[in-house]
Structures are given as structure tokens and as C-alpha cells.
C-alpha positions as CSV (number, residue, x, y, z in Angstrom):
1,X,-47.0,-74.3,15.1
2,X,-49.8,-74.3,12.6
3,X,-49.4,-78.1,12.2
4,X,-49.5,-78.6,16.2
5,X,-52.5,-76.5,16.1
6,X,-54.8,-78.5,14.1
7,X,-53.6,-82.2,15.4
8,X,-54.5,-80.7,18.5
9,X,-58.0,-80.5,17.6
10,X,-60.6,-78.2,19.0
11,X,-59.8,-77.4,22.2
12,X,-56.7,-75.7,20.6
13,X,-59.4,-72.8,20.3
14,X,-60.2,-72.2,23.7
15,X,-56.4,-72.3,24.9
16,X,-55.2,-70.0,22.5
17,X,-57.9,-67.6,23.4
18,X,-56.7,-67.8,27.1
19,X,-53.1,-68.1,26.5
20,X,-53.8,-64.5,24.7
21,X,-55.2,-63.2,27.4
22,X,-52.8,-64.4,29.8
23,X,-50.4,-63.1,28.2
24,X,-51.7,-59.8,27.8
25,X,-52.0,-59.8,31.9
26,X,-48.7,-60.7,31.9
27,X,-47.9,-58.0,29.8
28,X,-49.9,-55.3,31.8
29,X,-48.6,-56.4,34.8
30,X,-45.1,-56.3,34.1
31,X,-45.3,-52.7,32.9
32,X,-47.4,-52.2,36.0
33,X,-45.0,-53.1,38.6
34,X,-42.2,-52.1,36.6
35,X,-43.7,-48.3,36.4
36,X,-44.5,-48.5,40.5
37,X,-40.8,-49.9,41.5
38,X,-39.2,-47.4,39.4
39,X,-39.3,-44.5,41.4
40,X,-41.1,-45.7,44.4
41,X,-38.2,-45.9,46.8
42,X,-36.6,-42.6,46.4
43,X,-40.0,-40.9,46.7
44,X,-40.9,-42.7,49.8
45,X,-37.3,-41.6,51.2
46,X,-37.8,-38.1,50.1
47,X,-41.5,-37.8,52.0
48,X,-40.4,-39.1,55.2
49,X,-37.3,-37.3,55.7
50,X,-39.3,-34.0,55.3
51,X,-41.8,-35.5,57.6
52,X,-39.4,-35.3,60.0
53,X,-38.6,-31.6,59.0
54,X,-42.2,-30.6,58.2
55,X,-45.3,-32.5,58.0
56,X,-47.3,-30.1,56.1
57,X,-44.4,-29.5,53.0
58,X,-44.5,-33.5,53.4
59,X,-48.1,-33.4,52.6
60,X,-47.5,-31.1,49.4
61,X,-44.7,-33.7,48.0
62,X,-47.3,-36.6,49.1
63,X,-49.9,-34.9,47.0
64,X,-47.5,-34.6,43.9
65,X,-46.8,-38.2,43.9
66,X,-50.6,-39.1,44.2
67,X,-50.0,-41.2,40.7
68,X,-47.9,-44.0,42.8
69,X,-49.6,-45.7,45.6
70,X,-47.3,-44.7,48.4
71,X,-47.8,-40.9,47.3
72,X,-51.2,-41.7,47.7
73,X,-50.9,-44.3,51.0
74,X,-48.8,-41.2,52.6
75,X,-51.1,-38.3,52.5
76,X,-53.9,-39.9,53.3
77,X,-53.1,-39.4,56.9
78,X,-51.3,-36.3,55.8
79,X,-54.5,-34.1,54.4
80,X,-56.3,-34.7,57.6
81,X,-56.3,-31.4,59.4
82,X,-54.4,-31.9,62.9
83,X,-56.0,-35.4,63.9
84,X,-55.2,-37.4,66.9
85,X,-52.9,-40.2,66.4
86,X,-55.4,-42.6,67.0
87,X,-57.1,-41.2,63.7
88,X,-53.6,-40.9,61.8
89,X,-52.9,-44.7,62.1
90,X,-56.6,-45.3,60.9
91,X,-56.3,-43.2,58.1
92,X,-53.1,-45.3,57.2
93,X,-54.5,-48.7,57.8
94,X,-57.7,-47.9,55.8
95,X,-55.1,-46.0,53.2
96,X,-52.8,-49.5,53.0
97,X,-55.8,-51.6,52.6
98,X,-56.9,-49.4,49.7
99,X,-54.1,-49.7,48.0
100,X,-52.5,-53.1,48.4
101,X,-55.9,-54.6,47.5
102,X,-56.2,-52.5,44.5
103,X,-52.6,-53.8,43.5
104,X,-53.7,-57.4,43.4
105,X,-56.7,-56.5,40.4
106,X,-54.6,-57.6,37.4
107,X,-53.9,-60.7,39.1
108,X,-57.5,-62.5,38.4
109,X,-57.1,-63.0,35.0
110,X,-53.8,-64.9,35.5
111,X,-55.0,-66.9,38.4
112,X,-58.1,-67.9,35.9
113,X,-55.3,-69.0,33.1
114,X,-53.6,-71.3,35.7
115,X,-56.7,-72.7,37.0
116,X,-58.2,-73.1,33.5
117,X,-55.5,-74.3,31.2
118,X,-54.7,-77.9,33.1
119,X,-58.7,-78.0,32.9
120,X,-58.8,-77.3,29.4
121,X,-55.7,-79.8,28.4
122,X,-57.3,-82.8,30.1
123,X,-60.5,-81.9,28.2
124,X,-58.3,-82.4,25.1
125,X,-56.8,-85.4,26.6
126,X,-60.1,-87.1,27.3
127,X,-61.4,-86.1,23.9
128,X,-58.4,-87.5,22.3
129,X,-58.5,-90.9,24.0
130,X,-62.2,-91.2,23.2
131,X,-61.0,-90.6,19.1
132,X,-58.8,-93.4,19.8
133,X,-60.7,-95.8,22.0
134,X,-64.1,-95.6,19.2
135,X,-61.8,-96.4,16.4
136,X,-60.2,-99.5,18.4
137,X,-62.5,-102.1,17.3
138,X,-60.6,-106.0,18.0
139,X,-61.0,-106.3,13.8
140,X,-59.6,-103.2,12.9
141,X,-56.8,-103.5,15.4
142,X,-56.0,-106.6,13.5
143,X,-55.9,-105.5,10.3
144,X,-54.4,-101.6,10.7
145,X,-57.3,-100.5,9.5
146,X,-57.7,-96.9,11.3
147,X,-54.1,-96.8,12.6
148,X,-54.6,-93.2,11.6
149,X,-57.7,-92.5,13.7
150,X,-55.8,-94.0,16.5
151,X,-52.6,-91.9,16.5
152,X,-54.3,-88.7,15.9
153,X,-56.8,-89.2,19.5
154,X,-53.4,-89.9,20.7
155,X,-52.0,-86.5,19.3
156,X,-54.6,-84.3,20.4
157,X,-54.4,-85.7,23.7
158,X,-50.8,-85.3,24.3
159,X,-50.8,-81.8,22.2
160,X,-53.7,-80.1,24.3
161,X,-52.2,-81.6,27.8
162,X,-48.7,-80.2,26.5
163,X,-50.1,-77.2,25.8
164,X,-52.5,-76.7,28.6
165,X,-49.3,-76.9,30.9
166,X,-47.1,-74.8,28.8
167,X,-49.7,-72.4,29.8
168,X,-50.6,-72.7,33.0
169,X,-46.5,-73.1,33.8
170,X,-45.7,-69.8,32.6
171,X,-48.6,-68.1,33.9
172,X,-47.6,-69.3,37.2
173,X,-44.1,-68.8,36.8
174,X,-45.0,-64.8,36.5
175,X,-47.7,-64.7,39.3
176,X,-45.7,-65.8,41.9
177,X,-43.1,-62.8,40.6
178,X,-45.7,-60.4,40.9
179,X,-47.3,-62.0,44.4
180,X,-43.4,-61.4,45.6
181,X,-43.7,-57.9,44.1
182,X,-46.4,-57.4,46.4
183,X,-45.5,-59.0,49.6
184,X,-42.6,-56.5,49.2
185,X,-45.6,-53.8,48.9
186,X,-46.7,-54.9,52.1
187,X,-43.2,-54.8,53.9
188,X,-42.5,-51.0,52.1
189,X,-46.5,-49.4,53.3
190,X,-45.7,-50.9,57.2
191,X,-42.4,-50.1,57.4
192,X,-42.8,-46.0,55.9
193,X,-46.2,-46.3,57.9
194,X,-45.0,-46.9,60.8
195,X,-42.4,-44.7,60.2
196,X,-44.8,-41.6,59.3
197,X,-46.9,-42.1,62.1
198,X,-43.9,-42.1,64.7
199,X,-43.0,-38.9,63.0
200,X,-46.3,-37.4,64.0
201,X,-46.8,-39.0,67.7
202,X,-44.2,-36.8,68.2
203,X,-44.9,-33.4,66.6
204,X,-48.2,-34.5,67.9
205,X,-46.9,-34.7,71.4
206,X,-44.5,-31.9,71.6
207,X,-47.5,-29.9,70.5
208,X,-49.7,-30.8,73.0
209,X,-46.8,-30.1,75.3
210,X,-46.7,-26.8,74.0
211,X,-50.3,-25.8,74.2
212,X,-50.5,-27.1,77.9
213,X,-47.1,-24.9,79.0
214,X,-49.2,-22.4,77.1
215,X,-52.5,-22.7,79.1
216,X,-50.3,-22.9,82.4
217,X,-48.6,-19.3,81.7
């Protein structure tokens, strides 16, 4: 590795440094999403089926799960004190937006490592071809005389490409896990969404019922 290192010349530098950092990204936002899938469906499960019991115990377990985002994405709606279900729904849509967006932060730094490591390989393609091309002169070609110069443009360039894509490949590879991640995210907030707030169209209704039977006797 050393030895690949320095034929690859000095653009080896710059893709270390961002194969470092995309690798810690990769590293935060596995234990990220491995954290948030871990106990995320049994608490979702556990909130709405006291929903349908009792919205305002549902509230209290929302609030204890605050730390996940669905804890948080459920009792936003939840701590608002008897709103109409016009309101509810907003508070959920503003709540999802919140949180689905604030999912997708880590994510920069590995879309910056597949956008920049190609860029940084051809650089040490280009720079390796120009080593080789200025030592090509028709009488040194002749005699052999900077066969050296020659093969190590030739390295660099095929190094730094090779490693460029190494980079950007496995960067890739593990955004696209963690944009399916969230695309399931976005299926888990609409579905317990839209379950929550069907939950309380209907206590919302039967109370309104209520109070008008009420104002009638």
C-alpha cells in the first residue's frame, strides 16, 4: 500500500484525505441508522395501539421516545391541546418534513466523496500522462533513454484513476443503502401518520358528537 501510494504521486494526498472522511460518514451513518431501526418498529406499534385506547397516555409514551424521530414525528401532533384535525395533519406534515430532512444531513459528505473522487483520479490520470508525454521525446524513444519517466506517468495515472473509483464505488455502494433506509422512513412516517390521524378524526368526531347531544339536552 505504501508502494502504491507514492507511484501514485500527489494526488494520492487529496484522496486519502477524502477516502478518510468518507469513511468516517460511512461509519456514522451506519451506527446512525442502525441505532434508529433498532427499536423503531416496536415503538411505533406500541404508540398507536394506545392511540386507539387513549390519545393522551399515547402522548406520554410519544414524549418518552423523543430520542427516535417517530417518538418525536408522533407527538408533535400529540402535545397540541385538543386541535382540529385540520391542525393535527399540519402538525404531522410540518413534523415529517422535520424529520426526514434532518435524516438526510450525514449524507452530504458522501455525496461530496462520489462526486469528487472520479474528479480527483482523472486529475491524476491527466497529470500522469503529461509525466509521460514530456519525457517522450522521438530520440529518447529511440534509445530507452527515460523508459522510467514513461512508466511511472503511466503508473500514477492508472493508480489515482483506480483509486479515485475504488472510492467513489464504495461510497456509492453505501449511499444508495442508506437512501433505501430512508425511502423506507418515508413509507413508516405516512403510513403511522396517517394512521394517528384517523385515530383522532375519530375521537375527534365522537367528541364533537358528544358535546352537540350535550348542548341539545
Amino acid at each position: 500500500m505504501e508502494e502504491l501510494f507514492r507511484l501514485g504521486g500527489p494526488v494520492m494526498w487529496p484522496l486519502t484525505a477524502l477516502s478518510i472522511f468518507a469513511f468516517a460518514g460511512i461509519i456514522e451513518r451506519c451506527v446512525f441508522w442502525i441505532s434508529l431501526l433498532r427499536h423503531e418498529d416496536k415503538t411505533t406499534k406500541h404508540i398507536l395501539a394506545t392511540a386507539h385506547q387513549d390519545l393522551a397516555i399515547a402522548a406520554d409514551y410519544a414524549k418518552a421516545a423523543d430520542k427516535t424521530p417517530i417518538g418525536r414525528f408522533l407527538y408533535a401532533p400529540l402535545a397540541l391541546e385538543n386541535p382540529d384535525p385540520d391542525l393535527f395533519r399540519l402538525a404531522l406534515e410540518s413534523a415529517a418534513d422535520n424529520e426526514l430532512s434532518n435524516m438526510m444531513r450525514g449524507e452530504k459528505l458522501l455525496e461530496a466523496a462520489i462526486t469528487l473522487a472520479p474528479l480527483l483520479g482523472l486529475l491524476g490520470t491527466v497529470t500522469g500522462l503529461i509525466i509521460s508525454f514530456s519525457s517522450l521525446r522521438v530520440g529518447d524513444a529511440i534509445a530507452n533513454a527515460k523508459t522510467g519517466n514513461i512508466a511511472q506517468g503511466i503508473g500514477e495515472a492508472l493508480i489515482t484513476t483506480a483509486s479515485g473509483l475504488l472510492v467513489a464505488i464504495v461510497a456509492s455502494g453505501f449511499h444508495r443503502l442508506f437512501l433505501a433506509f430512508h425511502a423506507g422512513q418515508v413509507q413508516l412516517f405516512t403510513k403511522a401518520g396517517n394512521e394517528l390521524e384517523l385515530i383522532y378524526r375519530q375521537t375527534w368526531q365522537r367528541q364533537q358528537t358528544r358535546k352537540e347531544s350535550e348542548s341539545i339536552d
